[in-house]
C-alpha positions as CSV (number, residue, x, y, z in Angstrom):
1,X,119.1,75.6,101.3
2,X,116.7,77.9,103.0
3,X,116.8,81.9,101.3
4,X,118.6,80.3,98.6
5,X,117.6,81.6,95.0
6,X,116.7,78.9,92.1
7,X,114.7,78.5,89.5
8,X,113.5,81.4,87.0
9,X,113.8,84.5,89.9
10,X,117.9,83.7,89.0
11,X,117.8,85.1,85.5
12,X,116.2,88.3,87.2
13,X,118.8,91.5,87.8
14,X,117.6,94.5,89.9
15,X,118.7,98.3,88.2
16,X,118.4,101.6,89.5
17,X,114.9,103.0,87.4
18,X,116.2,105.0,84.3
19,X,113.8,107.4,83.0
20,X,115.2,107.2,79.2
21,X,115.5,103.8,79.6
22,X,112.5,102.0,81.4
23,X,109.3,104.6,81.6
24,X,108.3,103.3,78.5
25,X,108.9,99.5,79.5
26,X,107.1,100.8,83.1
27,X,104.0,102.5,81.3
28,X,103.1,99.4,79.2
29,X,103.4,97.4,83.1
30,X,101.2,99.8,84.4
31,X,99.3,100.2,82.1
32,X,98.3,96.4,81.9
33,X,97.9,96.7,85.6
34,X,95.1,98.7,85.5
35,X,93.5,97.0,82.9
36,X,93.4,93.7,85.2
37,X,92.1,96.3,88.0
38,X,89.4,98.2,85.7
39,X,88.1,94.2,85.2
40,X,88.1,93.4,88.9
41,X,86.6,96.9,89.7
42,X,84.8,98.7,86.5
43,X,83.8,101.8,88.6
44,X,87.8,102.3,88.2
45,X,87.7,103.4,84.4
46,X,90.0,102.6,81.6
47,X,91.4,105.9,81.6
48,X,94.8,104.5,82.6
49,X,94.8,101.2,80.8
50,X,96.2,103.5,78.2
51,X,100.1,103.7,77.3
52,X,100.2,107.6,76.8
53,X,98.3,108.2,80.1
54,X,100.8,105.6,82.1
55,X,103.6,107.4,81.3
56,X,102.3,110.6,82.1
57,X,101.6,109.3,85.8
58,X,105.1,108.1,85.8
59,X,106.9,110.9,84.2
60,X,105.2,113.1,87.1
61,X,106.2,110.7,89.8
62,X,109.7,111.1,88.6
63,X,109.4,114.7,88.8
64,X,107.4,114.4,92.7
65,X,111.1,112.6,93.1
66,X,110.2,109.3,93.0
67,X,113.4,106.8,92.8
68,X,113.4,103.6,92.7
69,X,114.9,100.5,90.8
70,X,113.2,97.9,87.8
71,X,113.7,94.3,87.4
72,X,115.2,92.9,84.1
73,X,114.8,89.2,82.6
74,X,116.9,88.5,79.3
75,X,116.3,92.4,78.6
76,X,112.6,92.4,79.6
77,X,111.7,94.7,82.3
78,X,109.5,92.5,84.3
79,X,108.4,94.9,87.2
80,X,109.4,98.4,88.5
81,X,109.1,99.6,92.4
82,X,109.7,103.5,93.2
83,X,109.2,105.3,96.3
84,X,109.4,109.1,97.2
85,X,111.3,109.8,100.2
86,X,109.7,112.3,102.8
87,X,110.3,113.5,107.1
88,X,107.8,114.9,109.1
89,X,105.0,113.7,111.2
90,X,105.5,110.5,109.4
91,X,108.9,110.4,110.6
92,X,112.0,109.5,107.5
93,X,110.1,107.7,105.5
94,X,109.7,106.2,102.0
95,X,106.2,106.2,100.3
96,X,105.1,104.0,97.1
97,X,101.9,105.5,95.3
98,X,99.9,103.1,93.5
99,X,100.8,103.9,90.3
100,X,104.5,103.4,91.8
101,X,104.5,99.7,91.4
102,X,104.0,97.0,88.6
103,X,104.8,93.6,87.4
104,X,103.9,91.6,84.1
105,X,101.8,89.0,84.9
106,X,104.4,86.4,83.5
107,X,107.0,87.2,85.7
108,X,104.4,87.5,88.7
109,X,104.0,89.4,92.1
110,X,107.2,87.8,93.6
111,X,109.2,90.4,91.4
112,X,108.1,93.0,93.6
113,X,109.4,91.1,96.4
114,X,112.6,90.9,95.3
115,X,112.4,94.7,94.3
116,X,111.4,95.7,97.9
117,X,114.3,93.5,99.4
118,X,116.6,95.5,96.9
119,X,115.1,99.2,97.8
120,X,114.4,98.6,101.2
121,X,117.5,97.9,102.4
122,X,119.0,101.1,100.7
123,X,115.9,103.1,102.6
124,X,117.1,101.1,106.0
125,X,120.7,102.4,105.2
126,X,119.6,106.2,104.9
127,X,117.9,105.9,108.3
128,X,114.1,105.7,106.6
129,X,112.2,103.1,109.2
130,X,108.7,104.1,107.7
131,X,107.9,102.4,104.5
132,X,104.3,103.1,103.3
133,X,102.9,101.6,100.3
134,X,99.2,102.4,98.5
135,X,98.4,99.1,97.3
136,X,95.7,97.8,94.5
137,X,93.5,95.0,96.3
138,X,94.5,92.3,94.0
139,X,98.3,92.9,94.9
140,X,97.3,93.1,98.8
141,X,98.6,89.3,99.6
142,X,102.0,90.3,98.4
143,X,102.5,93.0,100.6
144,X,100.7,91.4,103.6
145,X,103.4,88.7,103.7
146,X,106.2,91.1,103.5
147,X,105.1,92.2,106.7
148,X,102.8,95.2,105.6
149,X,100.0,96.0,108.2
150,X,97.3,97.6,106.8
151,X,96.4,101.5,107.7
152,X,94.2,102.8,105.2
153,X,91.2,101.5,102.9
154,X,90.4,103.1,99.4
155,X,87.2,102.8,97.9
156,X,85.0,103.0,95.8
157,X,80.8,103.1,94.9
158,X,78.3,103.3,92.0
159,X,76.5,106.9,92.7
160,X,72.9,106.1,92.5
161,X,71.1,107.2,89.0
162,X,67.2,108.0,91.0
163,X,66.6,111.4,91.1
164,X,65.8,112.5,94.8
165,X,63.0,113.9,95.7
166,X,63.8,116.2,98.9
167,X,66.0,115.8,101.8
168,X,65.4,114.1,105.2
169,X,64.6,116.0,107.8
170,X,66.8,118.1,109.1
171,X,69.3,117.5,106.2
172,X,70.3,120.8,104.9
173,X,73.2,122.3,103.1
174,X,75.6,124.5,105.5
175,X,76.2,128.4,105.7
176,X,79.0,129.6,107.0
177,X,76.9,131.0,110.7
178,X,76.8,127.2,111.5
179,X,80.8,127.2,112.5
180,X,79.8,127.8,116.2
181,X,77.2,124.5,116.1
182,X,80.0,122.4,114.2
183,X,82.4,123.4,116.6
184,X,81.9,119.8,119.1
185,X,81.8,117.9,115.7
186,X,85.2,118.9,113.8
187,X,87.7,117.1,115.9
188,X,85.9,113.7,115.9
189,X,87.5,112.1,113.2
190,X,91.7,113.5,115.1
191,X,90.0,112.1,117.8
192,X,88.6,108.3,116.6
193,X,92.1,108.3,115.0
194,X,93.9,109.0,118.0
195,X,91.8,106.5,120.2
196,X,92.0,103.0,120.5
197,X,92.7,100.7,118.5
198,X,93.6,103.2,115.8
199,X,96.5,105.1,117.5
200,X,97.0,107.5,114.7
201,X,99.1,110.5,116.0
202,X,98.0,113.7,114.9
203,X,100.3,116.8,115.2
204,X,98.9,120.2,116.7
205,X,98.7,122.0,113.2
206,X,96.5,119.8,111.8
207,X,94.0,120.3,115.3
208,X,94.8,124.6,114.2
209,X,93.2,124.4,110.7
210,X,90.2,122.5,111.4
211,X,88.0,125.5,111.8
212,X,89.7,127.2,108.9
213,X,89.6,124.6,106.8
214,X,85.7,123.7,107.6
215,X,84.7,127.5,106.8
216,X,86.7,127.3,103.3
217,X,84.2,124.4,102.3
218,X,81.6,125.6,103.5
219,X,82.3,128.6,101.3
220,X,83.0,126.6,98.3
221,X,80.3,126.2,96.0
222,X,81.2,123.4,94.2
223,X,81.9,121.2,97.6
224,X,78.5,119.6,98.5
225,X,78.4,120.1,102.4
226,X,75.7,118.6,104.3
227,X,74.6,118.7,108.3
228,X,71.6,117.4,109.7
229,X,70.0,119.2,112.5
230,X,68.5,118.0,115.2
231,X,66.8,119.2,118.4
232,X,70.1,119.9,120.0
233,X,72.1,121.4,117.2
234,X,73.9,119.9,114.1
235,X,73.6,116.1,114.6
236,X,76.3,115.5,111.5
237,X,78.0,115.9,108.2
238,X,78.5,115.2,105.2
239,X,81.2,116.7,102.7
240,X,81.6,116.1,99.0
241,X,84.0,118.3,96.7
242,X,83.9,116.9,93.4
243,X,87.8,115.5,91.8
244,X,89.1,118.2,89.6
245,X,89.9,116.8,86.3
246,X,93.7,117.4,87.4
247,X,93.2,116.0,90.5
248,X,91.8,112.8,88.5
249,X,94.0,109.5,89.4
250,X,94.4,105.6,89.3
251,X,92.2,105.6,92.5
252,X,89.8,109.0,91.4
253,X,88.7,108.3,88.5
254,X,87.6,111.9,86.4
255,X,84.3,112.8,87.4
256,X,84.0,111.5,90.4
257,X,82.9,112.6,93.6
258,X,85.2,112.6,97.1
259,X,83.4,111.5,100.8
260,X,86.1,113.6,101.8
261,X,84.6,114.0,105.6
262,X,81.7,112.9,107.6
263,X,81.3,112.5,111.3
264,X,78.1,112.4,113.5
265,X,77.8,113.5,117.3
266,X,78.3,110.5,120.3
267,X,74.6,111.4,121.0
268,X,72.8,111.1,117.8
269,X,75.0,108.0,117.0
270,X,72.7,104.6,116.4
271,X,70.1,106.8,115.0
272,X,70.5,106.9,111.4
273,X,72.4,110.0,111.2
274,X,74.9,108.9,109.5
275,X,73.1,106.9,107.0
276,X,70.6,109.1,106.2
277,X,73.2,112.0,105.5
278,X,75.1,109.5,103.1
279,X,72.2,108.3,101.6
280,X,71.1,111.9,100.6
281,X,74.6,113.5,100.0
282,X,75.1,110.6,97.3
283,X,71.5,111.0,95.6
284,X,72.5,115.0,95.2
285,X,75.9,113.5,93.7
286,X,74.1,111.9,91.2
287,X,71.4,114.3,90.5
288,X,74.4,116.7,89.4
289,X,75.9,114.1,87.1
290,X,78.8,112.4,89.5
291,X,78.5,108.4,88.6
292,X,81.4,106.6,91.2
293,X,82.1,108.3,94.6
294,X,85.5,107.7,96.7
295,X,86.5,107.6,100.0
296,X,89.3,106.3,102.3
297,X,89.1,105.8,105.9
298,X,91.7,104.2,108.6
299,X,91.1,100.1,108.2
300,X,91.6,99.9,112.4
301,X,88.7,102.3,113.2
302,X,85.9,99.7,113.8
303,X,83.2,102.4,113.5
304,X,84.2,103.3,109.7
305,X,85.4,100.1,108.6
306,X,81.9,98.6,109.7
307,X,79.8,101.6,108.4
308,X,81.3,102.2,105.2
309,X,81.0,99.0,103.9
310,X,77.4,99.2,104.6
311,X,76.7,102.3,102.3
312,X,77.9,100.1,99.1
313,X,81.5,101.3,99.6
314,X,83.8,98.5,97.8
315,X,87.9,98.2,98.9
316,X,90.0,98.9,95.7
317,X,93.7,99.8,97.6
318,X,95.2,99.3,100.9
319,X,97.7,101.9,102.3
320,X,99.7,99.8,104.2
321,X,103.0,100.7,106.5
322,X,105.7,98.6,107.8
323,X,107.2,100.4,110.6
324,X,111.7,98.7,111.2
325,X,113.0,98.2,114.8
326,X,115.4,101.3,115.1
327,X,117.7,98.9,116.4
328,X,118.3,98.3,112.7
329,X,120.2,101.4,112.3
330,X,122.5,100.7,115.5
331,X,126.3,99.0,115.4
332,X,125.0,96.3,116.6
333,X,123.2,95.1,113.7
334,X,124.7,92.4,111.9
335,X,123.1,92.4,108.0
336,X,122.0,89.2,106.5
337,X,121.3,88.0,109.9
């Protein structure tokens, strides 16, 4: 009978997620995760293939207020899902970090569908229509055929060991007097996100701290920022803070350095801006001891999801986001139907 349950997923229960219960039993899931992950993707590290490590991550997603729910087979935990619930901009939603979601490869990926069926439909009940979920590649099947679009690409890339010799021309690091020439340049990216075919909304605060938020990092000397000049003013740039140790994660490995922003102007575009900035920001990475960069960008943008790619960056997560029809929440749903 179709949606009828048989076979092993039967002898599966669902539970609400126990801290003094099921973080160890969660740790050792995540914890083989990532060693699957480190395999696919060595640039990952094996920091968090161990035990002690896991359980940290998880012990602070519980504090972040992460809830959630495991699944149990004759006393096994066989997979975990837990999701921190958040308003705003995003509108109610419910987001799972990566390190938020694990099964044991016996049991299988389809455990975390019958988790999500479980959770989601408390989250539908509390009026959360946003479900967002950061997902490791290898697990990106799963959560494409539970209807999850994708919105975001993590990845990742080998710094280059060569020492560089001297930058490009016109590649220089900024001072804070170019503010005035980076001006036309520091709404690109709100903008390519709230264009077509991306049709990311951006709220006004985020448009009010650009400028603030450019001069801090330009002021910070451990964030590597890069423009290139040209014969009309600043042509692009590049900006790299390195992670803090603190900061290090599942997808930012320690020592690692962020592409946290880069954008070049419509009329140097096609010339090798871009590239050139990339090329040399990453060589300077290297030269002061970073070995993997990061970066994410929006998987609908066709300029970023073309360009990237092309620099050596390699997908390792997918943010997804499955938006419910707010009809859902109406009386004239009928559940089950």
């Amino acid at each position: 009978m179709p949606g009828s349950s048989v076979g092993p997923s039967t002898a599966l229960t669902i539970e609400p997620f126990r801290p003094a219960v099921h973080l160890g039993p969660a740790a050792e899931l995540l914890a083989a995760r990532h060693q699957r992950d480190a395999r696919l993707e060595p640039a990952l590290g094996r920091r968090f293939t161990v035990l002690e490590e896991c359980r940290a991550l998880l012990e602070q997603a519980w504090e972040d207020g992460a809830r959630g729910a495991v699944a149990v087979r004759e006393g096994t935990v066989a997979g975990y899902l837990l999701a921190r619930s958040g308003e705003g901009q995003r509108g109610r939603h419910c987001w799972t970090q990566s390190q938020d979601a694990a099964y044991s490869p016996a049991a299988g990926p389809a455990v975390l569908h019958r988790l999500y069926a479980a959770s989601s439909a408390d989250w539908l009940a509390d009026g959360r229509l946003h479900h967002y979920v950061v997902a490791p590649s290898a697990d990106l099947p799963l959560w494409l055929s539970l209807g999850f679009p994708h919105e975001q690409v993590h990845a990742i890339l080998d710094v280059p060991t060569a020492t560089p010799t001297e930058a490009p021309h016109g590649v220089r690091k900024a001072v804070p007097t170019d503010l005035e020439a980076l001006e036309p340049l520091l709404g690109l990216i709100n903008e390519a996100h709230a264009a077509p075919p991306v049709f990311a909304f951006t709220d006004q605060p985020m448009w009010d701290v650009l400028r603030s938020g450019h001069l801090e990092l330009v002021n910070d000397p451990a964030v590597a920022y890069w423009v290139c000049e040209g014969r009309d003013g600043i042509d692009g740039f590049v900006v790299m803070p390195p992670v803090p140790d603190e900061e290090a994660s599942i997808l930012k490995p320690e020592g690692s350095v962020e592409l946290l922003l880069a954008a070049t102007a419509p009329h140097a575009r096609g010339t090798g801006v871009g590239r050139r900035l990339t090329e040399w920001a990453l060589a300077d990475a290297g030269q002061r001891g970073h070995t993997v960069c990061v970066t994410d960008w929006r998987a609908a943008n066709p300029f970023s999801s073309v360009f990237w790619p092309r620099r050596g960056f390699r997908p390792v997560a997918h943010r997804l986001h499955r938006i419910l029809d707010p009809r859902l929440t109406g009386p004239d749903h009928v559940a089950g139907v």
